[in-house]
C-alpha positions as CSV (number, residue, x, y, z in Angstrom):
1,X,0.0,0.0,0.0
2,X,1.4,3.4,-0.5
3,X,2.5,4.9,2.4
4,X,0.7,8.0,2.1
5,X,-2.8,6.3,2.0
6,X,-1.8,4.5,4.9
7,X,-1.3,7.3,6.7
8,X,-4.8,9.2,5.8
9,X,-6.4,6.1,6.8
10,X,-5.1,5.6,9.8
11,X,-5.0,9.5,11.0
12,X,-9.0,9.2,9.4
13,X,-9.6,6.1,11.5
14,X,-7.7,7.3,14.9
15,X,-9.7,10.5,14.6
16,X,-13.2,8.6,13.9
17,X,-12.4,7.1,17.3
18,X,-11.7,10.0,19.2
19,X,-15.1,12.0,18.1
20,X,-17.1,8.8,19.0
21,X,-15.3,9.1,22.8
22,X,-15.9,12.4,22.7
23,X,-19.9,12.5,21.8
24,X,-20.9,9.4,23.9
25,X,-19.1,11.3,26.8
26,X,-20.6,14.8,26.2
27,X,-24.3,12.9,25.3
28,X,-24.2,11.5,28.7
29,X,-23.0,14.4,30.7
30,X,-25.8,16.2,29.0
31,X,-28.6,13.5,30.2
32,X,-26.9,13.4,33.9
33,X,-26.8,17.5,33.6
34,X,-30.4,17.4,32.9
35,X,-31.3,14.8,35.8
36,X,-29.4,17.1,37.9
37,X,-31.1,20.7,37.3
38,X,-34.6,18.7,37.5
39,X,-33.7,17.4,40.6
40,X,-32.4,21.0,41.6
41,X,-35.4,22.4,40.0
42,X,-37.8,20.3,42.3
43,X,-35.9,21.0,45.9
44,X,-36.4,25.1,45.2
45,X,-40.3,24.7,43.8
46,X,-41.2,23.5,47.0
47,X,-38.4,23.4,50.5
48,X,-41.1,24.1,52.3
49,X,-42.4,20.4,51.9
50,X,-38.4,19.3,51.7
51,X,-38.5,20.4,55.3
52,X,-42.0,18.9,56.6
53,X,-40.5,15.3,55.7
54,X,-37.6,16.3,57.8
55,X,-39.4,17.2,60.8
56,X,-41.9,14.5,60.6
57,X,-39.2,11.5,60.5
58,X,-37.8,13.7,63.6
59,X,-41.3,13.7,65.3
60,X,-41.7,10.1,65.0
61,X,-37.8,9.5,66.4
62,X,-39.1,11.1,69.4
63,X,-42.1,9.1,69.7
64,X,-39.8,5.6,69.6
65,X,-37.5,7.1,72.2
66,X,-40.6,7.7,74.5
67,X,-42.0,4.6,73.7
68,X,-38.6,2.6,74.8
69,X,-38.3,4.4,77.9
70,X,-35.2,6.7,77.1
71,X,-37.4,9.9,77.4
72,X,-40.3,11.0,79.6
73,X,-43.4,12.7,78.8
74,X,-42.1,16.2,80.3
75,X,-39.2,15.8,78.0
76,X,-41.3,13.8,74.9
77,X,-43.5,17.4,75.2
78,X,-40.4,19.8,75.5
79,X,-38.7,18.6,72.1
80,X,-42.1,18.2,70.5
81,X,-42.3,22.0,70.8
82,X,-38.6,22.9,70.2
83,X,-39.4,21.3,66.9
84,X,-42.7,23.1,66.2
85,X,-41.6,26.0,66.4
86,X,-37.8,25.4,64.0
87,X,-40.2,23.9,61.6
88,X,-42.4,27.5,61.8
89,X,-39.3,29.1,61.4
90,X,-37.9,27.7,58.3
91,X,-41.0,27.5,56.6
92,X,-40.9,31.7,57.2
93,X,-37.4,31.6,56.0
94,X,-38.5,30.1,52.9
95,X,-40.9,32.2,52.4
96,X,-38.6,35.2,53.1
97,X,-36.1,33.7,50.2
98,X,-38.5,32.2,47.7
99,X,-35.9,32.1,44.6
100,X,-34.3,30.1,42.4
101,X,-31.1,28.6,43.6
102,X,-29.8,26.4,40.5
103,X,-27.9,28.1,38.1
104,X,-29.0,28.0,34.1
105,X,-28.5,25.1,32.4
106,X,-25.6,25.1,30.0
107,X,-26.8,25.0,26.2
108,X,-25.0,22.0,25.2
109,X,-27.3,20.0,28.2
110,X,-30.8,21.7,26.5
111,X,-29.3,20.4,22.9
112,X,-26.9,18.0,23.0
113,X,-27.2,17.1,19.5
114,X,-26.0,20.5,18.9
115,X,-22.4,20.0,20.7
116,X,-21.9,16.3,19.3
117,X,-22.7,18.0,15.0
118,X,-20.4,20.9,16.4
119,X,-17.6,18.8,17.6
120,X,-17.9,16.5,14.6
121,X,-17.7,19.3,12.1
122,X,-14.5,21.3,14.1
123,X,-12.3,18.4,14.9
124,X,-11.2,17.2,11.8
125,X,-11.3,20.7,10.2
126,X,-8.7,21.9,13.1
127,X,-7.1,18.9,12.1
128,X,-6.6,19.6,8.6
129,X,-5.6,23.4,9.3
130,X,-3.3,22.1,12.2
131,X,-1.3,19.5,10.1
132,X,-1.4,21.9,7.0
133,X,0.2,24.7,9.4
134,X,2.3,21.9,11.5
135,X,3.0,19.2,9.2
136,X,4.4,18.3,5.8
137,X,1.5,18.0,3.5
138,X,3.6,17.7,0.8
139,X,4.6,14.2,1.8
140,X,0.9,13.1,0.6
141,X,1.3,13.3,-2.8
142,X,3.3,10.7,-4.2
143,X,4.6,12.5,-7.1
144,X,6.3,15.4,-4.7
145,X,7.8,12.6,-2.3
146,X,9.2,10.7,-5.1
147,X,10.4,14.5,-7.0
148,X,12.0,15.4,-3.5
149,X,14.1,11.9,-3.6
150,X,15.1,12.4,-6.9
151,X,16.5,16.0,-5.6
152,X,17.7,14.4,-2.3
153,X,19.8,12.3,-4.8
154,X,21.7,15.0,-6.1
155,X,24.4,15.5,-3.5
156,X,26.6,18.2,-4.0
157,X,30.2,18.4,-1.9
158,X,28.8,21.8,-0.3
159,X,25.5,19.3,1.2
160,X,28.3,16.4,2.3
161,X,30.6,19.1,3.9
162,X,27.0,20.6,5.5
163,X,25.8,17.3,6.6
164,X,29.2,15.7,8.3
165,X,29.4,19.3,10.1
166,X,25.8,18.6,11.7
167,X,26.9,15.2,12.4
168,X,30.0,16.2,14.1
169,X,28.2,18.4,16.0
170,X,25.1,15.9,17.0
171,X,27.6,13.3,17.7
172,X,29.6,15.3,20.6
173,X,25.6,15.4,22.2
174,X,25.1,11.4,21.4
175,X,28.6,10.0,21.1
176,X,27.1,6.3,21.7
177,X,24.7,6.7,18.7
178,X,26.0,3.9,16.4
179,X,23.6,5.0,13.1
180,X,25.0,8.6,13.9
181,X,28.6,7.1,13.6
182,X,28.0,5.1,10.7
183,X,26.2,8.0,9.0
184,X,29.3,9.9,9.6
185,X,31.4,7.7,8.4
186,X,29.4,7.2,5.1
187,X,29.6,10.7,4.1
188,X,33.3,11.0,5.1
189,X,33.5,8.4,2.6
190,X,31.7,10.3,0.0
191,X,34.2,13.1,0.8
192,X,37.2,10.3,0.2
193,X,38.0,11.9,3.9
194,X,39.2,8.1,4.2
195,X,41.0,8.5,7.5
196,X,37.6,10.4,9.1
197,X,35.7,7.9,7.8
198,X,37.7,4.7,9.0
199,X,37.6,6.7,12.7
200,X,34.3,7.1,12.3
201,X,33.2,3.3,11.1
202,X,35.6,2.0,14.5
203,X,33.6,4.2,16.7
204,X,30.4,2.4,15.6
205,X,32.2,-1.1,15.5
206,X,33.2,-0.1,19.4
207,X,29.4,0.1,19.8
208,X,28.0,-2.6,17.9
209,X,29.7,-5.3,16.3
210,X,28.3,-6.1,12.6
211,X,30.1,-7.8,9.8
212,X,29.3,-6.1,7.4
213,X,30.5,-2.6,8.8
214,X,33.6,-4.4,9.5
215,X,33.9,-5.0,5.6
216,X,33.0,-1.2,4.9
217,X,35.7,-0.2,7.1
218,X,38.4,-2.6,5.2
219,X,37.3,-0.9,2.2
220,X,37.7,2.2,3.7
221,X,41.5,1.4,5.0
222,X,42.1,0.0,1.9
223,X,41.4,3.0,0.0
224,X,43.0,5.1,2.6
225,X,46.3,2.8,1.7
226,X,45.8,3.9,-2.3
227,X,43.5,0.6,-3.1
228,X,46.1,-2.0,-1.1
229,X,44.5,-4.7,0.8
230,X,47.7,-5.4,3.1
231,X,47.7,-5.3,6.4
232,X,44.5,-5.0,8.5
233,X,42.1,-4.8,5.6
234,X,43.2,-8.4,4.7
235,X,43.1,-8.7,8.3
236,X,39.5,-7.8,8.6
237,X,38.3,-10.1,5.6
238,X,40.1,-13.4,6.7
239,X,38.3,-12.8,10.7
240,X,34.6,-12.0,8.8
241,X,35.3,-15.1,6.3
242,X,36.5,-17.6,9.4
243,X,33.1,-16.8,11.4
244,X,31.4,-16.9,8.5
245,X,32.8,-19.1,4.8
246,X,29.3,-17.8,3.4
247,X,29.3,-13.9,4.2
248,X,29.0,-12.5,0.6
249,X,30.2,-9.1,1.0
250,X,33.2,-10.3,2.7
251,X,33.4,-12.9,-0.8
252,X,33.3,-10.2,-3.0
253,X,35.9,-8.1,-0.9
254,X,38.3,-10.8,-1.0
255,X,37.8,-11.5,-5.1
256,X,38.4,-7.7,-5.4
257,X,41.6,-7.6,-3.3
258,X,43.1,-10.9,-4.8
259,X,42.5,-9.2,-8.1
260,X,43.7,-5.9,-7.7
261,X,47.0,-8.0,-6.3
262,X,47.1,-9.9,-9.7
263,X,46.3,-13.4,-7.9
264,X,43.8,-14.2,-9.9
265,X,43.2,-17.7,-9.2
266,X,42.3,-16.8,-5.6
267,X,39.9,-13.9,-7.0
268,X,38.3,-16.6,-9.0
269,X,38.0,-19.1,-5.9
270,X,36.3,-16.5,-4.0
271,X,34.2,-14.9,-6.3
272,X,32.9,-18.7,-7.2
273,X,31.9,-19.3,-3.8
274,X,30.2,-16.3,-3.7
275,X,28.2,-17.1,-7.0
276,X,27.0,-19.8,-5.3
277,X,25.3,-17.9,-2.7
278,X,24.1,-15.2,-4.8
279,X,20.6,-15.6,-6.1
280,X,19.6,-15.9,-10.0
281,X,17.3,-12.7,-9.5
282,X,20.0,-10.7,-7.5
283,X,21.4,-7.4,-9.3
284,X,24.4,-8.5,-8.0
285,X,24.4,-11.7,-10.2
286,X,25.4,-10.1,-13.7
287,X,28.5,-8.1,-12.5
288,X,29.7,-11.4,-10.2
289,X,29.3,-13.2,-13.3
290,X,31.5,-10.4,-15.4
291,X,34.0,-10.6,-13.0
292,X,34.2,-14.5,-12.8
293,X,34.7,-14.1,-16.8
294,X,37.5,-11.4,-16.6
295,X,39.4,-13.5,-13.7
296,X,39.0,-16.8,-16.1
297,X,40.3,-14.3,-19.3
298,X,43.4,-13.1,-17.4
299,X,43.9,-17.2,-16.3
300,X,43.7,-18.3,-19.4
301,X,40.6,-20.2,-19.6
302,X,37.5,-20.5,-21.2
303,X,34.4,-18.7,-20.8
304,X,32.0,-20.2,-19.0
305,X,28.2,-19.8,-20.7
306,X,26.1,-16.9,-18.5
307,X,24.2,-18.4,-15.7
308,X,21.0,-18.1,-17.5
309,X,22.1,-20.1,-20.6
310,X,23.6,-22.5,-18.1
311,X,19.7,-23.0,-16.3
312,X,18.1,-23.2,-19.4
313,X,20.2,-25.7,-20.4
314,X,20.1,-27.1,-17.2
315,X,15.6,-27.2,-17.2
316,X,15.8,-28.6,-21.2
317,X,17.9,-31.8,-19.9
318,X,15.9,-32.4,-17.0
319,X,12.4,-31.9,-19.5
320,X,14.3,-34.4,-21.7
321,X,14.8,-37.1,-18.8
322,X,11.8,-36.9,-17.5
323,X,10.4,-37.5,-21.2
324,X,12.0,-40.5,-21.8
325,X,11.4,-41.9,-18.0
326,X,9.3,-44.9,-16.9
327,X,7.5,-44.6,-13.7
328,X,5.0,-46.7,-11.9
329,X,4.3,-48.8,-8.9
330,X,5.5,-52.3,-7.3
331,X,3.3,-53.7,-4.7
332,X,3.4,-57.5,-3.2
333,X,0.4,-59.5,-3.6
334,X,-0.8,-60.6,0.6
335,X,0.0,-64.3,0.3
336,X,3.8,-63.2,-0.3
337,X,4.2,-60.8,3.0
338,X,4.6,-63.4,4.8
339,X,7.4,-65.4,2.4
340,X,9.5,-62.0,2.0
341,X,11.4,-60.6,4.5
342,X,12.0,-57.1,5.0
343,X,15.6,-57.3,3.9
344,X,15.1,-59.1,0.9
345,X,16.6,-57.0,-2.2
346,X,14.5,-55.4,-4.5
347,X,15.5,-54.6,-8.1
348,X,13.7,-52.7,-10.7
349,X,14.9,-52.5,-14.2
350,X,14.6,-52.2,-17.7
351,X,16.1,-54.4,-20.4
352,X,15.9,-54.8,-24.4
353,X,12.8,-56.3,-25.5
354,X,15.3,-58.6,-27.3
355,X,18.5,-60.1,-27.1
356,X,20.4,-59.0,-24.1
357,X,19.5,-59.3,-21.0
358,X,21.6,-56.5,-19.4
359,X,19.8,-53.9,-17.8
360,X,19.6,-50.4,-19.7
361,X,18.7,-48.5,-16.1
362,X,18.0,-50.1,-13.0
363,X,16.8,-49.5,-9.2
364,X,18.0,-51.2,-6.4
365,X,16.3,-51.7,-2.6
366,X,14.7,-53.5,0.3
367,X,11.3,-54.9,0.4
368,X,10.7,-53.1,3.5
369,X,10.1,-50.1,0.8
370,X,7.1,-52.0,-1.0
371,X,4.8,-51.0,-2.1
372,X,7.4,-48.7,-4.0
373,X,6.6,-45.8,-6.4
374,X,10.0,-45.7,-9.0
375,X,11.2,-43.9,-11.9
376,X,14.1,-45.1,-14.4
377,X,15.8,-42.8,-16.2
378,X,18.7,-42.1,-18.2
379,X,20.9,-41.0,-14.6
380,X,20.8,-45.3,-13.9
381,X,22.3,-45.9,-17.0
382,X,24.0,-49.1,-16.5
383,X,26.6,-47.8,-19.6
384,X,26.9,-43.6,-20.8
385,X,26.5,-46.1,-24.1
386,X,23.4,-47.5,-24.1
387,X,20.8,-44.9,-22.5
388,X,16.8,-45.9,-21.6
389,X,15.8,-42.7,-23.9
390,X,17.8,-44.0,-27.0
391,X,15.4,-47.0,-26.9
392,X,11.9,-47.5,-28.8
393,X,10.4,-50.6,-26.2
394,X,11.9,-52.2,-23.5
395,X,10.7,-54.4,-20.8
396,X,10.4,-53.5,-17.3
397,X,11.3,-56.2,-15.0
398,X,10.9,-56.7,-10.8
399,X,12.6,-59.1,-9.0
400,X,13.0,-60.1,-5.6
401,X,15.6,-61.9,-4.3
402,X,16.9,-63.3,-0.7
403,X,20.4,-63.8,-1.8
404,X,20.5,-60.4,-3.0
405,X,22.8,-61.5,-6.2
406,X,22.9,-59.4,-9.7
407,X,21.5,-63.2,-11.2
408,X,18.6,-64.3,-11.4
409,X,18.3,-67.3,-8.3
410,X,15.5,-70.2,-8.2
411,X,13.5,-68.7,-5.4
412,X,13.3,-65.3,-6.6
413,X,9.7,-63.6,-6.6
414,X,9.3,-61.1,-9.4
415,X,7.5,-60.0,-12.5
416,X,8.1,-58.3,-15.9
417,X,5.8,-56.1,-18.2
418,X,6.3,-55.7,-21.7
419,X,7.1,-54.3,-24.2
420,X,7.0,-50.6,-22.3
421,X,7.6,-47.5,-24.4
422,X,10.0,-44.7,-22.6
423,X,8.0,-41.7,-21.3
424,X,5.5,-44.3,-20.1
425,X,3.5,-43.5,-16.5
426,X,1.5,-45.1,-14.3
427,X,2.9,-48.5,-14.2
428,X,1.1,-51.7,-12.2
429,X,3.5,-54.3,-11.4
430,X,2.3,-56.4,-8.8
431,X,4.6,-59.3,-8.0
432,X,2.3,-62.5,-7.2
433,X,4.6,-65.4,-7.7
434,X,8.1,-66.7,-9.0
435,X,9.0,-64.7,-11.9
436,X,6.7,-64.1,-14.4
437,X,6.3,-62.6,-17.8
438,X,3.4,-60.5,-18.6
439,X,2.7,-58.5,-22.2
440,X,1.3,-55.7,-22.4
């Protein structure tokens, strides 16, 4: 997905979630806001009332006190009257002060509908305005990120000399930043400030150890050296390649050294190694291969074909053996289980329909494998001479034997099918018996 779409729709989908939090909170507050002021509204219509209930709940707390003996009638009559007359009071107090005391309701309780279209419609426009103002809206449009990498790719020494300045700088704040190092030690690089840049790439090594930054800095020292590998850049390729025989930039490091030193045989041994690693598809693959050819040229030898002759060749020969192959399956018939151990040997082959009886290809194994699904091709050649896909018909032949001689022995189990054309499939030999001949 393009990363800009990603972006809208997740910035779209984190601010859908935030207005619904929003509105189900400020709905609510509105309903409890509402509940509130009625309640409010109905304690000032009538505290005169509010007060009654008070006094009466006290009355009839006085009456269980009497009743249980804590008070007597002189003082059951003396609190009756003290409350008489605060009730009198209050309710002339209220009368006295017979206004309103709950504020107005806000306007986002009377419509809350209101507040939740408001806050819909002003959230994502402040948004908008906020990230046009704050942000990079530029970065949305595909066609301006991918103009401003182009740009970005046109690196001027003035932009190196700016940018190792700032890293210099940023680096004496974060000295144990290891991408800050290696940054640094890139665009020293770029500069061919070699000796900055090898300072710079063993400052991130100190941090972090990588291989491959350990190969970048052995270019880098070799370069500093005017493009000689002695010393610790040979070093530095023979520790990577001990750890690690497979490391391919460490492969084509050492091909490029033992090159540039005229020992071309090594440059071919590594660089081979290394072309075994690389894959068919990898950019790298065309230049390996055009430097394999120009160690071979200075050697002396031939070229080699490209690798993609050498697979097509490689997918036409295996089309062609599997063309003239014979497949199928050998199973034992129940009665013989029993008869035929599990190491007996097992041999599967094809012979001439005629004449000799030497087999063309053949397969060899244990009856422990049956029933067996085989193939014979032209790779079980018996002779490079006489090849299974140079013949019209042969005949396929199973035996089993306990001895487990080449020759045929009295007690063998087996069968043979023929005559069988090469490219056939699907094959039933079932072996039921001594051996036995059956035509197709």
């Amino acid at each position: 997905m393009n990363p800009a779409l990603a972006f809208i729709y997740v910035a779209v989908a984190m601010m859908a979630v935030v207005m619904l939090v929003l509105s189900v909170a400020l709905w609510r507050g509105s309903q409890q806001g509402a509940r509130w002021a009625a309640h409010q509204a109905d304690a000032n219509t009538n505290p005169a009332q509010a007060n009654a209930a008070v006094y009466r709940d006290q009355m009839v707390e006085l009456d269980r006190e009497f009743v249980m003996g804590n008070l007597n009638y002189e003082e059951l009559k003396a609190a009756r009257d003290e409350l008489s007359q605060r009730l009198l009071a209050d309710a002339t107090a209220d009368d006295a002060f017979n206004e309103p005391l709950s504020p107005a309701m806000p306007v986002v309780w009377r419509k809350p509908w209101l507040a939740v279209c408001l806050l819909v419609f002003v959230v994502p426009v402040a948004s908008v305005l906020m990230y046009s103002v704050l942000g990079e809206p530029a970065a949305l449009d595909p066609m301006a990120l991918k103009q401003g990498v182009d740009n970005s790719a046109e690196v001027t020494p003035e932009k190196l000399t700016e940018m190792a300045t700032a890293l210099t700088r940023r680096l004496q704040d974060e000295p144990n930043s290891m991408e800050g190092w290696v940054m640094l030690g890139r665009v020293q690089r770029a500069r061919a400030h070699f000796e900055e840049a090898a300072e710079a790439y063993g400052k991130a090594l100190a941090l972090s150890r990588d291989d491959n930054l350990s190969i970048e800095r052995a270019e880098v020292l070799a370069q500093k050296n005017g493009g000689s590998f002695a010393g610790e850049p040979w070093s530095i390729i023979q520790r990577v390649l001990t750890a690690d025989p497979h490391h391919l930039n460490a492969l084509f490091l050492a091909g490029s050294a033992s090159y540039a030193e005229m020992n071309y045989q090594t440059a071919l041994r590594y660089w081979e190694r290394a072309r075994e690693v690389v894959p068919t598809d990898s950019p790298d693959a065309p230049e390996l291969d055009r430097a394999i050819a120009e160690a071979r040229d200075k050697m002396g030898l031939p070229a080699i074909p490209p690798r993609a002759a050498i697979q097509q060749e490689t997918v036409a020969s295996k089309a062609a053996l599997a063309a003239s192959s014979i497949s199928g399956r050998v199973s034992l018939v129940k009665e013989l289980k029993g008869l035929v151990a599990a190491t007996d040997t097992v041999f599967v082959y094809a012979t001439p329909v005629s004449g000799s009886r030497m087999p063309i290809a053949i397969l060899r194994t244990t009856a422990d494998k049956l029933p067996l699904d085989f193939v014979l091709d032209d790779s079980m050649a018996m002779s490079p001479a006489v090849k299974l896909s140079g013949m019209d018909e042969v005949t396929v032949r199973v035996r089993i034997s306990k001895s487990g001689q080449a020759t045929a022995q009295p007690n063998d189990y087996g069968v043979s099918l023929t005559p069988v054309k090469p490219g056939s499939k699907g094959l039933n030999l079932m072996v039921r018996d001594t051996l036995q001949s059956t035509a197709q």
